[in-house]
TIGU-426576 format. One line per field, with one value per residue (C-alpha): residue number from 1; residue in one letter; chain; x, y, z. Coordinates in steps of 0.05 Angstrom, whole numbers, plus 5000, padded with zeros to 4 digits. Each point is the difference from the previous one (the first is absolute). Layout:
BEGIN
k <- c(NUM | ...)
r <- c(A | ...)
c <- c(A | ...)
u <- c(X | ...)
v <- c(Y | ...)
w <- c(Z | ...)
//
This chain:
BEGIN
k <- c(1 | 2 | 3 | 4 | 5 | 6 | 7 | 8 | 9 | 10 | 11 | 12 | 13 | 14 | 15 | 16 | 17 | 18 | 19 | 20 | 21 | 22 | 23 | 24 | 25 | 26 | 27 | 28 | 29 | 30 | 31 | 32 | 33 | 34 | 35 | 36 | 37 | 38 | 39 | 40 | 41 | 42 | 43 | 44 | 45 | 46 | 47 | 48 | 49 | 50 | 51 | 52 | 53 | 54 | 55 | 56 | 57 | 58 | 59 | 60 | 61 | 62 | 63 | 64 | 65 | 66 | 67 | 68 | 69 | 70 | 71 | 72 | 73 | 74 | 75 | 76 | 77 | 78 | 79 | 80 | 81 | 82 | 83 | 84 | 85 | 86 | 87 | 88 | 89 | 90 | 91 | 92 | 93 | 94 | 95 | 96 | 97 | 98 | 99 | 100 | 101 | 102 | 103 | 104 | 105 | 106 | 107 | 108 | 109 | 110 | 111 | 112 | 113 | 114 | 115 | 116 | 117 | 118 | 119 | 120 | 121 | 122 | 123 | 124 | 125 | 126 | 127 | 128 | 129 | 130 | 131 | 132 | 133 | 134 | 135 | 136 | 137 | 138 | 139 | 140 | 141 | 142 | 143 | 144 | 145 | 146 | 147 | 148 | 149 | 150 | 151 | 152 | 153 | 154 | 155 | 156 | 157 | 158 | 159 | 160 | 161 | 162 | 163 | 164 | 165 | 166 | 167 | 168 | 169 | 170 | 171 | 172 | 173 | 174 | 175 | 176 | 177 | 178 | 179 | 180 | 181 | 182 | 183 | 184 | 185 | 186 | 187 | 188 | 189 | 190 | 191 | 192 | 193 | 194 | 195 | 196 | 197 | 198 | 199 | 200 | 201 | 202 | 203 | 204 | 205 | 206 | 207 | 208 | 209 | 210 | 211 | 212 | 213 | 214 | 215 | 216 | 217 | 218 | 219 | 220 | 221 | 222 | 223 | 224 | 225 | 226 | 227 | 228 | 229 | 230 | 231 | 232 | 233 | 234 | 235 | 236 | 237 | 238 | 239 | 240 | 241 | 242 | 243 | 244 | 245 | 246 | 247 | 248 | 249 | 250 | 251 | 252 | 253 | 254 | 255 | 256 | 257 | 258 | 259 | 260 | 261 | 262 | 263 | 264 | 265 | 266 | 267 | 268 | 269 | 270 | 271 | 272 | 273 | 274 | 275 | 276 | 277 | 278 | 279 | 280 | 281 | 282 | 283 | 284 | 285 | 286 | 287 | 288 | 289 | 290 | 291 | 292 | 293 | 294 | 295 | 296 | 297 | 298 | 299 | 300 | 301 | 302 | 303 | 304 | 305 | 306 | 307 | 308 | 309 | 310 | 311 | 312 | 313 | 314 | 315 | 316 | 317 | 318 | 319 | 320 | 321 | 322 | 323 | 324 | 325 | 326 | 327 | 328 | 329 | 330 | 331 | 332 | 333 | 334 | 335 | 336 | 337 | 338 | 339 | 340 | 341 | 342 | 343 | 344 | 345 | 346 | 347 | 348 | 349 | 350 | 351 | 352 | 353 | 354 | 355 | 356 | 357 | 358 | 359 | 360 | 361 | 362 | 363 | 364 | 365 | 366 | 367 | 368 | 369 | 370 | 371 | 372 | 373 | 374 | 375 | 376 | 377 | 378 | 379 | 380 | 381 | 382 | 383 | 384 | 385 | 386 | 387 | 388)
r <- c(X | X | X | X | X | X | X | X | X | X | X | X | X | X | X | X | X | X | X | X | X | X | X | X | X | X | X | X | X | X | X | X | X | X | X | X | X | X | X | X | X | X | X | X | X | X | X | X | X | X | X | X | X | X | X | X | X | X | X | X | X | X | X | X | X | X | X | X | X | X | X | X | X | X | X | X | X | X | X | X | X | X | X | X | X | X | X | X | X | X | X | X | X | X | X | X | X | X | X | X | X | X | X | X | X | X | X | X | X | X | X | X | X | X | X | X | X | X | X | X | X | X | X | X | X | X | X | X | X | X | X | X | X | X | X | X | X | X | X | X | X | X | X | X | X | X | X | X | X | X | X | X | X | X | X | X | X | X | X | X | X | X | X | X | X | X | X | X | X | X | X | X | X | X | X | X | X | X | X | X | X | X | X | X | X | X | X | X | X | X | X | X | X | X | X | X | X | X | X | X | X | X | X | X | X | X | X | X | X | X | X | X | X | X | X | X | X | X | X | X | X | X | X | X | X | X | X | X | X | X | X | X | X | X | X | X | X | X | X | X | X | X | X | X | X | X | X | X | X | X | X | X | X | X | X | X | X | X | X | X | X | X | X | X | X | X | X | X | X | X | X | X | X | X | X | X | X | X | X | X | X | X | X | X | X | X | X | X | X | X | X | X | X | X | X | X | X | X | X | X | X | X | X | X | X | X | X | X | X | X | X | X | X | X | X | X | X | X | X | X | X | X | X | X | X | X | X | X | X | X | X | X | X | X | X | X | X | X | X | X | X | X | X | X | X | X | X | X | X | X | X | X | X | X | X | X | X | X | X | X | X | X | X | X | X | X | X | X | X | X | X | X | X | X | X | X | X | X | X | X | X | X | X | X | X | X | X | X)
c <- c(A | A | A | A | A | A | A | A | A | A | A | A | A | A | A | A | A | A | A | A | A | A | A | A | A | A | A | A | A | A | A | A | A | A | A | A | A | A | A | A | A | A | A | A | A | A | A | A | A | A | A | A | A | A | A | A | A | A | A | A | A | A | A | A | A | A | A | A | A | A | A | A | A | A | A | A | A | A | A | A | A | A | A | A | A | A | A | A | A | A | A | A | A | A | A | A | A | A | A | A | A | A | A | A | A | A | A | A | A | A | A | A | A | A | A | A | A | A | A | A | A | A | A | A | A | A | A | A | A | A | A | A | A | A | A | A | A | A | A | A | A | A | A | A | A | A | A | A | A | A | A | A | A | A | A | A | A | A | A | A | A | A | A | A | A | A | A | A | A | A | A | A | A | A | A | A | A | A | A | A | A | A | A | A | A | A | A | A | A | A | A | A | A | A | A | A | A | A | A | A | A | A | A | A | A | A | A | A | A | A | A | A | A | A | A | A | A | A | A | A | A | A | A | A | A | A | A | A | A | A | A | A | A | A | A | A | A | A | A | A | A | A | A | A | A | A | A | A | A | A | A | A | A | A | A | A | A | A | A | A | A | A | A | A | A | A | A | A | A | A | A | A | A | A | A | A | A | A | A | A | A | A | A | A | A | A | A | A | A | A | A | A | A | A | A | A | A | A | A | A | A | A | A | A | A | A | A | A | A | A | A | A | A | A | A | A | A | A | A | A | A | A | A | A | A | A | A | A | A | A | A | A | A | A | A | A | A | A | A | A | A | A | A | A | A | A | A | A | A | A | A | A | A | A | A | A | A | A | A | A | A | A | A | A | A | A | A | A | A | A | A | A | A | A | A | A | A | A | A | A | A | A | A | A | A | A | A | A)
u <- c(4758 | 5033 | 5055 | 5061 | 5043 | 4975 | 5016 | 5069 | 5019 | 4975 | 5043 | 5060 | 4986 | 5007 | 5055 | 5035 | 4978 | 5026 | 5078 | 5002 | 4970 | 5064 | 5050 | 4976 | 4988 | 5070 | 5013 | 4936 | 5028 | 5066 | 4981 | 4944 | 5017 | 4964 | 5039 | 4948 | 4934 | 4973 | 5011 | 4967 | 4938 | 5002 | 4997 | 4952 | 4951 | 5013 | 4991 | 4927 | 4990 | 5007 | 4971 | 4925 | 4997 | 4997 | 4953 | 4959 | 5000 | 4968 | 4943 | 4924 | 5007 | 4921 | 4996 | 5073 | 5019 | 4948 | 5004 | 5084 | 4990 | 4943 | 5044 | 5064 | 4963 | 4961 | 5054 | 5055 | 4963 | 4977 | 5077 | 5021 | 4957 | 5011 | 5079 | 5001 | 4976 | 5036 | 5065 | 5065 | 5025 | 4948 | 5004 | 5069 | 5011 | 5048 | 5018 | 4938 | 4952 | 4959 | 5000 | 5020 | 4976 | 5053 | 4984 | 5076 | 5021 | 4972 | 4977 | 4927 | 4981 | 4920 | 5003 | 5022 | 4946 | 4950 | 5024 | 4974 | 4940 | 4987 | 5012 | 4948 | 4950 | 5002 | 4998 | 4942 | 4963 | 5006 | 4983 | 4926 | 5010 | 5032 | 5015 | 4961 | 4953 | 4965 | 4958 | 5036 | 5023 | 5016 | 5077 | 4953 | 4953 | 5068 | 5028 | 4944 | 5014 | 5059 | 4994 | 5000 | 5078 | 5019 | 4983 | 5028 | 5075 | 4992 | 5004 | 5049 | 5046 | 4995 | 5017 | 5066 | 5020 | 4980 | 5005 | 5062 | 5034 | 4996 | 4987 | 5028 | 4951 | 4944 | 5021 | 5000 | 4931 | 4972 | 5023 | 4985 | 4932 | 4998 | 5018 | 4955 | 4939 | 5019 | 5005 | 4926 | 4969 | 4999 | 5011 | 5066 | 4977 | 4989 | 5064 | 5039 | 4962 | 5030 | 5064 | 4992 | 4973 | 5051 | 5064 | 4981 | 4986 | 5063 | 5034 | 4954 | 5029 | 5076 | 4989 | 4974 | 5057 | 5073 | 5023 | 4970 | 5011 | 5080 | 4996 | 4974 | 5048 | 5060 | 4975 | 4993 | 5065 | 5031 | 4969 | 4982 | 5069 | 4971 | 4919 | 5021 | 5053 | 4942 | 4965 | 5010 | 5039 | 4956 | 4959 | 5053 | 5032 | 4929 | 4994 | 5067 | 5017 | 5062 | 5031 | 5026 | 4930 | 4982 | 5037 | 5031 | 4962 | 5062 | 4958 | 4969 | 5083 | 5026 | 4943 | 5016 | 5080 | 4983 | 4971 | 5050 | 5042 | 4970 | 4998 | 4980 | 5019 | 5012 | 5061 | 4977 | 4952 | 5024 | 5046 | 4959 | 5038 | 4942 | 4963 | 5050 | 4977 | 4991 | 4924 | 4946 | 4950 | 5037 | 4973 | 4926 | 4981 | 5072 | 4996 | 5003 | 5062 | 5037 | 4981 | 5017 | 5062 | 5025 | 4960 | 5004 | 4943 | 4994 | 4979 | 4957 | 4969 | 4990 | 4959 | 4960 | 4979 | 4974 | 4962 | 4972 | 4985 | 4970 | 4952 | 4986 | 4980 | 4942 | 4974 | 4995 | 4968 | 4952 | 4986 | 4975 | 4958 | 4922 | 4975 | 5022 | 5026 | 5051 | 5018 | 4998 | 5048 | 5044 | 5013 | 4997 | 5059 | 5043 | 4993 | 5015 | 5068 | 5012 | 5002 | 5034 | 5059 | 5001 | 4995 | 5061 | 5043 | 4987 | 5021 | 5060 | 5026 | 4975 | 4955 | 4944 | 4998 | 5020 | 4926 | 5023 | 4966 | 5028 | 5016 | 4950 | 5030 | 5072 | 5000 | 5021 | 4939 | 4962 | 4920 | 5015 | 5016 | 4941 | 4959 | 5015 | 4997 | 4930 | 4984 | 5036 | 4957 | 4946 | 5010 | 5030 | 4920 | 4969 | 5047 | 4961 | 4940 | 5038 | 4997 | 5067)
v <- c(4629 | 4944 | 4945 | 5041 | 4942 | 4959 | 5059 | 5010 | 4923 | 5001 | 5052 | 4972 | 4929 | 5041 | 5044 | 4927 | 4988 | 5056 | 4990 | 4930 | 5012 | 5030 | 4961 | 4943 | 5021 | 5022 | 4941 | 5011 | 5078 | 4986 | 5008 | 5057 | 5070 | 5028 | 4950 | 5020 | 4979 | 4952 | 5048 | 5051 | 4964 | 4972 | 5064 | 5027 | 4939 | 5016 | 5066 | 4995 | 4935 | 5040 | 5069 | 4946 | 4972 | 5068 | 5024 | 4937 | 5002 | 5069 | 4980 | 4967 | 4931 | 4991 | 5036 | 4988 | 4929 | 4966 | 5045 | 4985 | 4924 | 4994 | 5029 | 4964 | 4939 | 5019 | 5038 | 4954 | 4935 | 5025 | 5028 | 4929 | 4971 | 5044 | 4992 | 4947 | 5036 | 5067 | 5008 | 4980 | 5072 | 5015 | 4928 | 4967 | 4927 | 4989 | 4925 | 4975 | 5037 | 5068 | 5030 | 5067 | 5058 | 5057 | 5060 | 5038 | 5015 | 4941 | 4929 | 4990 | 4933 | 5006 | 4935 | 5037 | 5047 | 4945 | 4968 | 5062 | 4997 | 4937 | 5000 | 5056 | 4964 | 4941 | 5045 | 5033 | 4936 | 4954 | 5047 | 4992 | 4922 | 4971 | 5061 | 4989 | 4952 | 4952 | 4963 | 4926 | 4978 | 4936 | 4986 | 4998 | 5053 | 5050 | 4965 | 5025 | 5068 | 5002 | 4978 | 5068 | 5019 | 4943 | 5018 | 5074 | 4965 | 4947 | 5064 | 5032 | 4940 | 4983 | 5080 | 4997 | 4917 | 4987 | 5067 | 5022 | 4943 | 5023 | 4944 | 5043 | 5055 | 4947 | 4967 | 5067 | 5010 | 4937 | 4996 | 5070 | 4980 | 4940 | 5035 | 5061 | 4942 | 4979 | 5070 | 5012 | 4948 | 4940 | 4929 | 4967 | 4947 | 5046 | 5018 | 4944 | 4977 | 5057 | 4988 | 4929 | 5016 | 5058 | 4945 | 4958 | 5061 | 5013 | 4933 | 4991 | 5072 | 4978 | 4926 | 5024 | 5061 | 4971 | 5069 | 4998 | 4920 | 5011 | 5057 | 4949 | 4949 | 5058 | 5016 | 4919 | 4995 | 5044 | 4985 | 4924 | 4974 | 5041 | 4973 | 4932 | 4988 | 4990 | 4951 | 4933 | 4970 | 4968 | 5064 | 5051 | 4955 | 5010 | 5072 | 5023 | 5024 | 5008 | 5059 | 4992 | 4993 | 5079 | 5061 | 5016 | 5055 | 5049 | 5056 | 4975 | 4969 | 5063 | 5040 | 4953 | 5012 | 5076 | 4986 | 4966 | 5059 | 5046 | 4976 | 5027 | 5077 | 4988 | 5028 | 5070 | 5043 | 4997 | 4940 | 4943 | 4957 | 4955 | 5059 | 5009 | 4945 | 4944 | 5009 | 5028 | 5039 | 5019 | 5065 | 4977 | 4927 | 4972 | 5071 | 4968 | 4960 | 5059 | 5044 | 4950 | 4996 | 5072 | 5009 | 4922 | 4962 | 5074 | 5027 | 4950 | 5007 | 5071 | 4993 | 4945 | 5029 | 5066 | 4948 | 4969 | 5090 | 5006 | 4932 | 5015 | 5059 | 4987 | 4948 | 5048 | 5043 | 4949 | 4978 | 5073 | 5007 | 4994 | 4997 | 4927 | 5024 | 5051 | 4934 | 4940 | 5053 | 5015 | 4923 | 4980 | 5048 | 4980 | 4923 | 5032 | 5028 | 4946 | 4944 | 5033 | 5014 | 4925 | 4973 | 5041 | 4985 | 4926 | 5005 | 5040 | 4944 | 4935 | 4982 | 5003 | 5016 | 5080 | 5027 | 5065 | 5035 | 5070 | 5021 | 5050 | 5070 | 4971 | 4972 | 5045 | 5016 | 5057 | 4964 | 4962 | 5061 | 5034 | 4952 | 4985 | 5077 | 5004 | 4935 | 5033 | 5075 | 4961 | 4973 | 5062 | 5036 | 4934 | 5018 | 5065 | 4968 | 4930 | 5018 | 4994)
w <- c(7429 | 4951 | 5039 | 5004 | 5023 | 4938 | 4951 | 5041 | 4993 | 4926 | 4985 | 5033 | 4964 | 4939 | 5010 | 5012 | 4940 | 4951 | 5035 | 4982 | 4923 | 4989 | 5045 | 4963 | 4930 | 4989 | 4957 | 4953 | 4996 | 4970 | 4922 | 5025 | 4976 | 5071 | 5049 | 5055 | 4948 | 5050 | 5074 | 4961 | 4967 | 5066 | 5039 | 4946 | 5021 | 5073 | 5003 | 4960 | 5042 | 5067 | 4976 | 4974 | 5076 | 5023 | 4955 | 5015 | 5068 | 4995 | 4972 | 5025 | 4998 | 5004 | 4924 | 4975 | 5017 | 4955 | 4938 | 5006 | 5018 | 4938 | 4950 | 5008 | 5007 | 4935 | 4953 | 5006 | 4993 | 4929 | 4990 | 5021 | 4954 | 4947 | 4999 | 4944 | 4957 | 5004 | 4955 | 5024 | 4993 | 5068 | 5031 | 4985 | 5011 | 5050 | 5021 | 4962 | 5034 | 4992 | 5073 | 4992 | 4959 | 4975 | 5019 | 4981 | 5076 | 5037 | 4978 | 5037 | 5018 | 5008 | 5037 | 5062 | 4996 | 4986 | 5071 | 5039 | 4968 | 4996 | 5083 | 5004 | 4946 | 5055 | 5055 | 4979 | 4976 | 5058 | 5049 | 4973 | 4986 | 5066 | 5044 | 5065 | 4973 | 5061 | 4957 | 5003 | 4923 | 4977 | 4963 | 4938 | 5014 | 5011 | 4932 | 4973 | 5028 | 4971 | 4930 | 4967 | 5027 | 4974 | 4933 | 5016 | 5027 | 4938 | 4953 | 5036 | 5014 | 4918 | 4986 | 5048 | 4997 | 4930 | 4964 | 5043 | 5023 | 5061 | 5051 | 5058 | 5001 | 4998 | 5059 | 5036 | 4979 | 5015 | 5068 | 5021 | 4976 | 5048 | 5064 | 4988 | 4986 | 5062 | 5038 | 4969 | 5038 | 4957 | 5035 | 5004 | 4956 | 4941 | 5010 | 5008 | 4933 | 4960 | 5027 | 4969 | 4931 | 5004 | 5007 | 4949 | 4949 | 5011 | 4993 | 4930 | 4980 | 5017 | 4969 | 4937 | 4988 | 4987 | 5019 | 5077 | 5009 | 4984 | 5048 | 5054 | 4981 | 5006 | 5063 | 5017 | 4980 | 5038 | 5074 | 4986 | 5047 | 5059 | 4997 | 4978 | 5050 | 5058 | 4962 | 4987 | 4947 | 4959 | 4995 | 4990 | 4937 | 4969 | 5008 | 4988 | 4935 | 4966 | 4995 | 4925 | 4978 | 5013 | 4989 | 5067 | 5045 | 4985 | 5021 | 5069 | 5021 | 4982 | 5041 | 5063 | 4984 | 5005 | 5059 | 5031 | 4985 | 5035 | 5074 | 5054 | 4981 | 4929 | 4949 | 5005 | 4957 | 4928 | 5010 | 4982 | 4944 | 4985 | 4969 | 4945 | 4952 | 5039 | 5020 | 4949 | 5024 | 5067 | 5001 | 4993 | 5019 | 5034 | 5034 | 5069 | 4979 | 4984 | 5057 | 5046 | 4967 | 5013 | 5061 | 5030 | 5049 | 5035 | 4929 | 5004 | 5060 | 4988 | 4938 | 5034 | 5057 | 4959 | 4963 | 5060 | 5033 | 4932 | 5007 | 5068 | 4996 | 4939 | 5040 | 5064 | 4960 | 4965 | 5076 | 5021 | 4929 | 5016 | 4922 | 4963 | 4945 | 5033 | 5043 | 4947 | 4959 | 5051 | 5007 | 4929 | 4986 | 5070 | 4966 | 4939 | 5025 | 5046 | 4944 | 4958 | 5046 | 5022 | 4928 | 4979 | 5064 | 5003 | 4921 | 5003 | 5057 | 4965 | 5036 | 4948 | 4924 | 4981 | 4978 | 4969 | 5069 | 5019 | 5068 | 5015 | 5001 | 4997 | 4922 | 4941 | 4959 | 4994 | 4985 | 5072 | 5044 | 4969 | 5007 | 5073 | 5011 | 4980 | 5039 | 5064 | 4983 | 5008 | 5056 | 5024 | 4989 | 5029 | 5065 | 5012 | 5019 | 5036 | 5079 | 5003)
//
């Protein structure tokens, strides 16, 4: 029998989810002929989402999970690659970028997909390359090893960084990659060497873009009198940067201001002010910010700790899982989940750089619940044979 609690604690997660994609998106709903477009596209999502992990979790994980792991890791790393090249009319440009593909009732963003299957690709790769292996390898002998994902995650990071501007998602991938090398039974130095290489990718691919070096100087800007307060003098006058020089963060002070507003039990479902203009994307990436402003710290406490039930309980069941794959899955998407929950919280409160990152099960968009559905289905079959 599949993980009731995880299905139960799922579902609640989204049900969270659907209330707040319309207390939020009132704003957005003003000029819309159906003032309740987003609770119903919403609902639509959740309702399929919900209805796909219990048709998953029905089903034989030792014949079904590969087949569904193969082809999302197959199909939508050709439709990301074949994105530029479809007409605007299918795959509109939206902020510079082609991520999502038009399909009349919901926008799909195959780079969501890709993530699941890209997890299970790994999954069912490194269990033959480093799961359980006693023979003793050298850094270079596991470098070795590992040369042919890194030609698989150089695609992939050029289709969503490059093609998609989408610097977010890439970080998500890469370190879910990481941990689940690590889980597989590679050696800490392999990892730690990724990590490395991994940093200064990213500081090459923010130092070469205008667009994601302002966003670290906003960001800089804004939390530079707190960090450079503890150090001394000399030091801080050569690190701080003006504020004058970069547009000002408006979007990550108004998210903390939100926050602030909120409290400790927050102004009451529907209340929030700071959704009414003052923060874009509220209902999707500054999600957090807004539900914490209607619902306060106990909002978010609540939406935290069914993060943590829902994390905890795919690593208890990748714990009980005999067969490698089932377990390196299982843990690839917990990290998967995990990350992206941290990215977006230590975002929306200023602490680091806003990515883009959804809340998992708690963001408006439709590609993201599904996509997380399937990922949680699958889990769901791998529970029936976990001895739970």
């Amino acid at each position: 029998m599949a993980d009731k609690k995880l299905f139960t604690i799922t579902v609640a997660a989204i049900i969270i989810g659907v209330i707040f994609s319309y207390s939020l998106s009132v704003y957005l709903s003003i000029q819309d002929p159906i003032r309740i477009s987003f609770l119903l596209k919403q609902f639509f999502a959740a309702v399929i989402g919900i209805l796909i992990m219990g048709a998953l979790s029905k089903m034989n994980p030792d014949t079904a999970i590969k087949k569904i792991g193969m082809y999302l890791f197959v199909i939508f790393l050709i439709l990301m690659a074949a994105m530029p090249l479809l007409p605007s009319s299918i795959v509109p440009t939206i902020n510079g970028a082609k991520r999502w593909i038009n399909l009349g009732i919901i926008n799909l963003s195959p780079v969501e997909f890709f993530k699941i299957g890209f997890i299970y690709f790994l999954a069912w790769s490194f269990s033959r390359k480093f799961y359980y292996k006693n023979e003793h390898h050298t850094l270079m002998d596991e470098i070795k090893i590992f040369l042919p994902y890194v030609a698989v995650l150089a695609v992939s990071c050029f289709l969503i960084v490059v093609m998609q501007n989408d610097l977010g998602q890439a970080i998500v991938i890469c370190a879910t990659l990481a941990v689940m090398l690590l889980f597989a039974g590679s050696s800490f130095r392999l990892f730690l060497s990724l990590m490395v290489a991994a940093a200064v990718g990213a500081i090459i691919f923010i130092v070469y873009s205008s667009y994601r070096l302002n966003k670290v100087l906003q960001w800089w800007a804004g939390m530079q009198d707190t960090i450079l307060s503890a150090m001394p003098p000399f030091l801080a006058d050569y690190l701080r940067v003006e504020k004058n020089v970069v547009e000002e963060a408006y979007q990550a002070t108004q998210s903390l201001n939100a926050i602030h507003n909120g409290g400790i039990f927050g102004q009451g479902l529907g209340n929030g002010v700071f959704k009414l203009g003052y923060v874009s994307d509220i209902h999707t990436d500054f999600v957090l910010a807004g539900i914490i402003e209607e619902s306060g710290f106990l909002g978010a406490l609540v939406i935290a700790s069914l993060t943590i039930a829902i994390v905890h309980r795919i690593f208890k069941i990748a714990n009980r899982s005999e067969n490698p794959v089932f377990y390196l899955f299982c843990i690839g998407i917990s990290t998967m989940i995990s990350f992206q929950f941290l990215m977006n919280s230590l975002g929306i409160s200023g602490v680091m750089p806003i990515k883009g990152i959804t809340v998992p099960f708690i963001s408006y968009g439709g590609s993201s619940l599904l996509s997380l559905s399937i990922a949680i289905g699958m889990v769901l079959m791998i529970s029936k044979k976990a001895k739970l």
